[in-house]
Structures are given as structure tokens and as C-alpha cells.
ZAMARGU-4260 file (C-alpha; in steps of 0.2 Angstrom, whole numbers, plus 5000, padded with zeros to 4 digits):
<rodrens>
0) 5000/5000/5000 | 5004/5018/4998 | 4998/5034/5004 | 4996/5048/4992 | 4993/5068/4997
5) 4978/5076/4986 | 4987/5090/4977 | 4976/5104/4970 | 4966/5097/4954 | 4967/5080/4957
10) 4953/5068/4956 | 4950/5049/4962 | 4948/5047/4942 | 4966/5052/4939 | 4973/5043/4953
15) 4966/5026/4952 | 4976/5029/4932 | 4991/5034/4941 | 4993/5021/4953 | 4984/5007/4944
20) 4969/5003/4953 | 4951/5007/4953 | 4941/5020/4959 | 4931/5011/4967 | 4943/5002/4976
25) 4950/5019/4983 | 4935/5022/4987 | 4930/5008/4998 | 4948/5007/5006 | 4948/5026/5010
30) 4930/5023/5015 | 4926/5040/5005 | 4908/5047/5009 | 4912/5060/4994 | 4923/5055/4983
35) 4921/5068/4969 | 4925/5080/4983 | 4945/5077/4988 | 4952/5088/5000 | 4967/5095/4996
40) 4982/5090/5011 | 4970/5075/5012 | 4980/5058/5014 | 4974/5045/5004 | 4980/5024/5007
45) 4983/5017/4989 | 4975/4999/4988 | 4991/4991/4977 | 5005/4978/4983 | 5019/4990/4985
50) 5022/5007/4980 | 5025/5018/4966 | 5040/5032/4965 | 5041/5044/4951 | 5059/5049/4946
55) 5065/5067/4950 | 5078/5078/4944 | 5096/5072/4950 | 5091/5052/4956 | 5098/5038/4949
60) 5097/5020/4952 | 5108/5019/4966 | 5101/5034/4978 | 5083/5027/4974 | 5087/5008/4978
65) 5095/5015/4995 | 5080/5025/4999 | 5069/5009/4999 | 5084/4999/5006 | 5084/4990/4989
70) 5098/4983/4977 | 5101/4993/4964 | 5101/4979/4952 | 5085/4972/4957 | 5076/4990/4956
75) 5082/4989/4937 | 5076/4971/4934 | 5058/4975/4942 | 5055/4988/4930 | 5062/4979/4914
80) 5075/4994/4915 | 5095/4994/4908 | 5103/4999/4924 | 5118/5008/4912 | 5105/5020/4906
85) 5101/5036/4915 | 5085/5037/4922 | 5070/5049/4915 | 5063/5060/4926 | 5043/5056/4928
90) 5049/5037/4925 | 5038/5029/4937 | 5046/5015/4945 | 5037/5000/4954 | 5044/4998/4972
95) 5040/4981/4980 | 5032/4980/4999 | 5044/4984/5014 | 5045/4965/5024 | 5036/4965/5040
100) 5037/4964/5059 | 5032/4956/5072 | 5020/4967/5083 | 5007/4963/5098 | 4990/4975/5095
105) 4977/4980/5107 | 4962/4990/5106 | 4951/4997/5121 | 4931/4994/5120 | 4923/5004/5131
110) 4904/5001/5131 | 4893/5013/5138 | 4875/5011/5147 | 4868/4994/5151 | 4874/4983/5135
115) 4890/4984/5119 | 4880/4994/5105 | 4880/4985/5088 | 4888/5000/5081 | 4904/4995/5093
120) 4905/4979/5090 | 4903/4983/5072 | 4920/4992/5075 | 4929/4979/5085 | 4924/4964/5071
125) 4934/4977/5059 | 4949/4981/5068 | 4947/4962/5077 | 4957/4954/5063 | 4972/4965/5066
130) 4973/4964/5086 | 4980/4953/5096 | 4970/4957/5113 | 4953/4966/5111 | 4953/4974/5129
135) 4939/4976/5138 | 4937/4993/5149 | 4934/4993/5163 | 4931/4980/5177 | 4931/4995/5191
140) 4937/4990/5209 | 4929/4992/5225 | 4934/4996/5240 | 4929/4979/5249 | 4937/4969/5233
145) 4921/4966/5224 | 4920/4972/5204 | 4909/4982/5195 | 4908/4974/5178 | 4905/4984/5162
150) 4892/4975/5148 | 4902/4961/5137 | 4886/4955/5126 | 4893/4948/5109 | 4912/4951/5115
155) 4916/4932/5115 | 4906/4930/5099 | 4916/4943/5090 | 4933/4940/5097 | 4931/4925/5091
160) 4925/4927/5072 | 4942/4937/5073 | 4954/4927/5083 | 4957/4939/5094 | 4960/4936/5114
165) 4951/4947/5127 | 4960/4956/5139 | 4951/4963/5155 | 4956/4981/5159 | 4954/4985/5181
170) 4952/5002/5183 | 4951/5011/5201 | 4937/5020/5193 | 4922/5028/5203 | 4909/5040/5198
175) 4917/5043/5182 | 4934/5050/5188 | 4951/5038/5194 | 4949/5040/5213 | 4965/5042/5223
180) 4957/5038/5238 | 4951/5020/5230 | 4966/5016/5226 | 4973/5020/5243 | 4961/5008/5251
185) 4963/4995/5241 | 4983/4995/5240 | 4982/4997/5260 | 4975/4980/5263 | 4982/4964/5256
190) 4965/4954/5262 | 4956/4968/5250 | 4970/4964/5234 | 4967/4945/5237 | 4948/4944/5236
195) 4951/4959/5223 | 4962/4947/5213 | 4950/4931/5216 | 4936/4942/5207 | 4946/4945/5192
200) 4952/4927/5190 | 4933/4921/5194 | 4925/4933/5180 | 4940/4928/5167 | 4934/4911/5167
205) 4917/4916/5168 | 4918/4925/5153 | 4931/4913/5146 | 4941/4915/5129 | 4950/4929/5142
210) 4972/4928/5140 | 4978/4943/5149 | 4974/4956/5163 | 4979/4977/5162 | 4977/4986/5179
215) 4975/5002/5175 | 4975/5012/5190 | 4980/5030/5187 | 4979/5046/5199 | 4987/5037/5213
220) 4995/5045/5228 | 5013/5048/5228 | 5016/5039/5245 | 5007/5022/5236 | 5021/5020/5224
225) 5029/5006/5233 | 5012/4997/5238 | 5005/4998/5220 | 5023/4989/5214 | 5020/4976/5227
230) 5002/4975/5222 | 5006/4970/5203 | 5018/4957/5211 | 5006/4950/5218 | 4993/4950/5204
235) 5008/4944/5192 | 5011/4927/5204 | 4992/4923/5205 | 4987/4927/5185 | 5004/4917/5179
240) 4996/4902/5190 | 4981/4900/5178 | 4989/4905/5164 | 4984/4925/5162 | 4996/4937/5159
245) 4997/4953/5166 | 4999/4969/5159 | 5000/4988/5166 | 4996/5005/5158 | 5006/5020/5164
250) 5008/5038/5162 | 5020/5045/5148 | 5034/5049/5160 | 5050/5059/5153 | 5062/5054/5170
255) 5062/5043/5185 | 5056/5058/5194 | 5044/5067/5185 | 5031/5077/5198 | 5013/5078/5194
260) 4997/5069/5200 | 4996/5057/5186 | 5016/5052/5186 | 5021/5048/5205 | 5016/5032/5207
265) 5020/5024/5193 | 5038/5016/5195 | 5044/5013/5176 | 5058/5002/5180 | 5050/4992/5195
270) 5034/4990/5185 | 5041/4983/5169 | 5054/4971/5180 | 5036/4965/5186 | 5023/4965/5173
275) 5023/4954/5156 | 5020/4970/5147 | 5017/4990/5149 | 5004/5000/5138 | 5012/5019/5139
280) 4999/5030/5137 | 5007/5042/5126 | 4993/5054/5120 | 4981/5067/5127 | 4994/5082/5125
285) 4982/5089/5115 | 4965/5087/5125 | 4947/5090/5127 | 4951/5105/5142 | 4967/5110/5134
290) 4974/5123/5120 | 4975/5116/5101 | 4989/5106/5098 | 4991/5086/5091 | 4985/5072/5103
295) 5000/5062/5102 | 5015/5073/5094 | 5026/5061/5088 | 5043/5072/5097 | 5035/5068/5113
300) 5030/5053/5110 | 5049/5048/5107 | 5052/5055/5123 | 5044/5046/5132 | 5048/5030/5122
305) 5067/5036/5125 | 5064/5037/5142 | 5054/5021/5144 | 5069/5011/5135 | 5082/5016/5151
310) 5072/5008/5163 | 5064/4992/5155 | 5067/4980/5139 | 5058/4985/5122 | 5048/4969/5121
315) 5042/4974/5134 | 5034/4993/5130 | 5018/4995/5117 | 5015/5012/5112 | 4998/5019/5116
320) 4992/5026/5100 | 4975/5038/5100 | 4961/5036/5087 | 4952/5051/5088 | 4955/5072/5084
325) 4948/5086/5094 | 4939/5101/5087 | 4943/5117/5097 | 4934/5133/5097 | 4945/5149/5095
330) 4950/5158/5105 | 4954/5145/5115 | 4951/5151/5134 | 4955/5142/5149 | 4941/5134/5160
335) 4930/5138/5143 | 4921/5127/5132 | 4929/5110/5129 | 4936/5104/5113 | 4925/5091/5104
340) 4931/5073/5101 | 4929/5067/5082 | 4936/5053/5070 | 4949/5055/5057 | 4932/5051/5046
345) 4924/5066/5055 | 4937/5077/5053 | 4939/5074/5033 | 4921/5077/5031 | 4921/5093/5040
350) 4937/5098/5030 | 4923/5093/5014 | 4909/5102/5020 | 4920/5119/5023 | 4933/5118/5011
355) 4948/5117/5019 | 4964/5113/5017 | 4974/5100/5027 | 4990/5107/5033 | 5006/5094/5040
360) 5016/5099/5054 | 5032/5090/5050 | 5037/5091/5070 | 5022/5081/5078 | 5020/5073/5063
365) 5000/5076/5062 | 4987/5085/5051 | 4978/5100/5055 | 4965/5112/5048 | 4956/5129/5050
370) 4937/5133/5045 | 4925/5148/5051 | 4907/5141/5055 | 4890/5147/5050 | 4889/5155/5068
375) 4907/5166/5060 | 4915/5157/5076 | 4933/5148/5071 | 4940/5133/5074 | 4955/5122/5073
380) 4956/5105/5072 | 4971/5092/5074 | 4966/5073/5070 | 4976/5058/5064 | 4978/5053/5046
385) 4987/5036/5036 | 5004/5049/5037 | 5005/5051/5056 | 5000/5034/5059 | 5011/5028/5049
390) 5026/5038/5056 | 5020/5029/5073 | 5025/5013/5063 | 5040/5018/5059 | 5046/5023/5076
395) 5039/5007/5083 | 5050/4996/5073 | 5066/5008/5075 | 5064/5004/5093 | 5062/4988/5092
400) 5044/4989/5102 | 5031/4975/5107 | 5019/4986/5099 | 5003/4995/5099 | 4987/5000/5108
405) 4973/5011/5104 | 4962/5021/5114 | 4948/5018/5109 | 4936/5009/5098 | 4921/5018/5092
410) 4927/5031/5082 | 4930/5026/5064 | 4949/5027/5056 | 4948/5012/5043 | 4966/5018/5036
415) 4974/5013/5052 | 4971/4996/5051 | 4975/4994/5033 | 4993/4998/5037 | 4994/4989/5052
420) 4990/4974/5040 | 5003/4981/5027 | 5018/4984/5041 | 5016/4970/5054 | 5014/4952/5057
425) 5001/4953/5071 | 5004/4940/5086 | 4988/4930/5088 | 4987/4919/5103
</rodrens>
């Protein structure tokens, strides 16, 4: 696959003759609602096996071949080309498909009210095929060690159609908001953890088709740092007996150190000694309550990646990866009216709708636009596309990383899990 930049005048016509396809197949792997309508900046995926490159001024053989980490001769012999001959520029050259890696996946579903909506599980039997654990959020612990369990109908059914395992995700959720003073309780008694941990093990088999735990227990208070480490040792003996591994999801942290609410109690080195596997959560700087900017910036993101690799193994680190964009209101005022989650889908079709054109920022690595409503108010919004996911991909296999997971399910990005297929062999279980 390839991913293509509309540039002005183009048309879906001209590009399925370009790259070889069909319309329609653009269409339906794009997902495009208005197909005669292309946004300029827009990021397209190219449904072919391999890639295209178009000869410019000053490349030859040998700089091209070294771009795609090719031979030179090969390059030549693919394309029925003399290798002595100097290259044309507009020559378009067939490039064949990058080999792939070895990555773990994991999407959240997070089901609201009393039962999974068709719609999401509509979403997690698309994306199923390409994750390794769909992960259900949250089983929310109690103080006295009891569980209160989200919905799960047609979970099972779907994982399985896909061959994908469940995770259970345990949050120290209450009322909506990650309670410090719930995590304090139960990290206090070891009598609360056990019958905690005999729950989770009791529902998992309950629910069966279940491979691996996440606690996800964020907010905590500095002084449990210690407690929550011993807590996952714990959790890690008593899973590993019956065959469940045991994951944790922790804050992007930058240094051992960091201050901050969200950052103190999670011990990056002690944790990931522990735990089969950490989820970083590394996005939200761009948020719902906070100024315009991309979600997960791919210089911070390394960061934290950088960071993570100094106190425990790659194989051991997935990137967490967002699947949604925000849409702020300008001026952005602080306290003010939040900022308006929508889908990568979303945000092309308001790009359509008030002709606008997609900007890059080269440093996060993200797409952005600007547009005035019919109300004269603007707005800005920064969403994901098939180029920022893709430079995700990119860093992941640099590192060396386990993988990837993606908060959340629910909001549609179908180009996402078209390129996971194209870069990754995906561990199933």
C-alpha cells in the first residue's frame, strides 16, 4: 500500500490511472463518503502491493534503491529497466512492499450504558482481525474487593470470528473519575488485593476466551508507589498460575522523577521488571480541556519511548496510540468550552463540507486544519491521518517495540488498520 497527498486538481479518476487501481477500490479502502469532493492535504491509502516512486531531477538508480533499502540491480530488473542507462525524470518506478514485523496490537472497548451497542462491535469485528487482545474497559474495583463489571454481550462471539483474545482492563474508577482515595484503600490491605484478585480470576473464566489482565489504576497517591509495585507482584504470581498474563498501563513519563498527579506512582523500572508487558499511554497532549495542539506529537511521544527504553526491555513497552482528533473553538480560553472529540472520518468530512485545506506539521508529525462556521466562530482542528499513523510505525519498529494499543474503539479510522495489516505480522494467541 501507499499513501498519496491530494494535490490541487486531482481527482479519484486520475489517481486510480496513476497508481493502477480502481476507483472504486480507493473508494471503499479510504472509506470515502464524497469521493468527487477530495480535499486538498487529504491523505489517501493506495489499495496496490507495493508502491509507486516517480523519478525526480538528480536520482539515479543507486540513491533510489538506497532509499527503499533495495539493490540497485533488482530496482532495474523489476522495471524491465538497463541499469547503464540514465533514468528519466517522471519514469515511474514499481517499488515492492517493505518486509514486515512482528507486533502485539490491542484495542480498548469501552461500552457505555447497560449493553456493547451493535455499532461497537461493528467496529471491534473490523479492527478484530488485526489485534492481538481486544481489551475490555473497565472492570472498576471496590473498595471491599468486589468488581463492577461493564456489559460484554457479543464480546466472545466477536473475538472469536476474529481470533482475537480478550483482555480485561481493572480500573480504580468511581463516579466517572480515577479515585486516589480508592486506590489508597485497596493498595492498603492485602485481604482487600486477594479477594480483589479472586474476582478478576473468577469473572475471566466466567467469561472465558479471556488471555491477559491490564490494571489500569492511574491518579494514585505519591506515598502508594511502593504498595502499587508490590500490588502488581502479587497480581503477576496469582494470573501466571492460571495461565493469564498481566499487563499495566502508565503515564507518559519523561524521567524517573517526573512530579505531577498522574506520574508519581507509577515506578517505570520496578513496573516493567514485574509485569509481562506496559501499555504507555502516550497521548492526550492535546486534549478536550486544553489549548489546540496534536493528541499524540510524535517528538513527545519519542520521549517518552526514550525514556521508557532506560528503565525496562523494548519487548516489553507498546506504544499507546489515539484514534480520535479534537475540534477546538478559537479563542481557546482556559476553563472555557471544551474541545469536541471526532474521528479521522469526521474530521475529513468537515474539511469537505467547509473547504479546507489539510496542513502537515512535520514536527508532531500530524494533520491540522482551519474553517469559520455558519455561527462566523473559528475553529481548529488536529486529528490523525494514514501519514501520522504511519510515522507511529515507523518509530515502533526503529525501537524495536512490542507494539501498539489504541484508545479507543468507536470512532472510525479504517486507514489505520489497513497499514497495520501492510507493516506488521500481528501475534495472535
Amino acid at each position: 500500500m501507499q499513501i498519496h497527498v491530494v494535490q490541487p486538481g486531482q481527482t479519484i479518476y486520475g489517481l486510480a490511472q496513476a497508481y493502477r487501481t480502481t476507483v472504486q477500490a480507493i473508494i471503499q479502502t479510504n472509506e470515502l463518503q464524497n469521493p468527487d469532493r477530495l480535499v486538498v492535504g487529504q491523505a489517501l491509502v493506495m489499495p496496490i502491493y507495493g508502491r509507486f516512486h516517480w523519478v525526480q531531477a538528480g536520482e539515479s538508480f543507486w540513491s533510489i534503491a538506497q532509499r527503499y533499502g533495495l539493490n540497485m540491480n533488482t530496482l532495474a530488473r523489476l522495471n524491465g529497466l538497463n541499469i547503464n542507462e540514465p533514468l528519466m525524470i517522471g519514469t515511474q518506478l514499481y517499488i515492492p512492499p517493505r518486509p514486515k514485523t512482528t507486533a502485539e496490537t490491542l484495542a480498548f472497548l469501552e461500552p457505555r450504558g447497560d449493553t456493547v451497542s451493535p455499532a461497537l462491535l461493528e467496529q471491534a469485528a473490523k479492527a478484530g482481525p488485526v489485534l492481538t487482545y481486544l481489551s475490555l474497559f473497565s472492570l472498576e474495583a471496590r473498595r471491599d474487593g468486589s468488581l463492577r463489571l461493564p456489559p460484554s454481550n457479543g464480546i466472545i462471539e466477536t473475538a472469536e470470528q476474529a481470533g482475537t483474545s480478550i483482555m480485561l482492563v481493572i480500573s480504580n474508577l468511581e463516579a466517572g473519575a480515577f479515585s486516589s482515595e480508592l486506590g489508597r484503600d485497596i493498595l492498603q490491605s492485602t485481604a482487600v488485593q486477594d479477594l480483589l484478585l479472586e474476582n478478576i480470576i473468577s469473572y475471566a473464566e466466567e467469561l472465558g476466551d479471556v488471555r491477559a489482565v491490564m490494571f489500569d489504576f492511574e491518579h494514585l497517591p505519591g506515598d502508594q508507589r511502593l504498595a502499587y509495585t508490590q500490588f502488581l507482584q502479587r497480581a503477576v504470581e496469582q494470573m501466571h498460575e492460571v495461565g493469564l498474563r498481566v499487563s499495566a498501563a502508565l503515564a507518559p513519563k519523561t524521567r524517573a522523577d517526573q512530579p505531577g498527579e498522574w506520574f508519581v506512582a507509577h515506578d517505570y523500572r520496578a513496573i516493567g521488571q514485574i509485569v509481562d508487558f506496559v501499555m504507555l499511554m502516550t497521548y492526550e497532549w492535546g486534549y478536550s480541556a486544553g489549548p489546540p495542539m496534536a493528541v499524540s506529537p510524535i517528538n513527545e511521544v519519542e520521549r517518552v519511548l526514550n525514556y521508557a527504553l532506560t528503565e525496562m526491555p523494548a519487548n516489553k513497552i507498546m506504544m499507546g496510540q489515539n484514534l480520535y482528533g479534537y475540534d477546538w473553538t478559537l479563542p481557546f480560553v482556559q476553563g472555557g468550552e471544551y474541545a469536541r472529540a471526532i474521528s479521522p472520518q469526521m474530521a475529513i468530512q468537515l474539511a469537505v463540507r467547509y473547504q479546507a485545506i489539510i496542513q502537515y506539521d512535520t514536527k508532531a508529525q500530524a494533520p491540522f486544519f482551519t474553517y469559520q462556521d455558519e455561527e462566523g466562530r473559528d475553529h481548529i482542528v488536529w486529528f490523525e491521518d494514514a501519514r501520522s499513523i504511519q510515522a507511529k510505525f515507523d518509530l515502533l519498529k526503529k525501537l524495536g517495540l512490542r507494539g501498539i494499543g489504541y484508545w479507543k474503539l468507536g470512532l472510525s479510522f479504517p486507514q489505520n488498520w489497513l497499514l497495520i495489516e501492510d507493516n506488521f505480522d500481528v501475534v495472535k494467541l
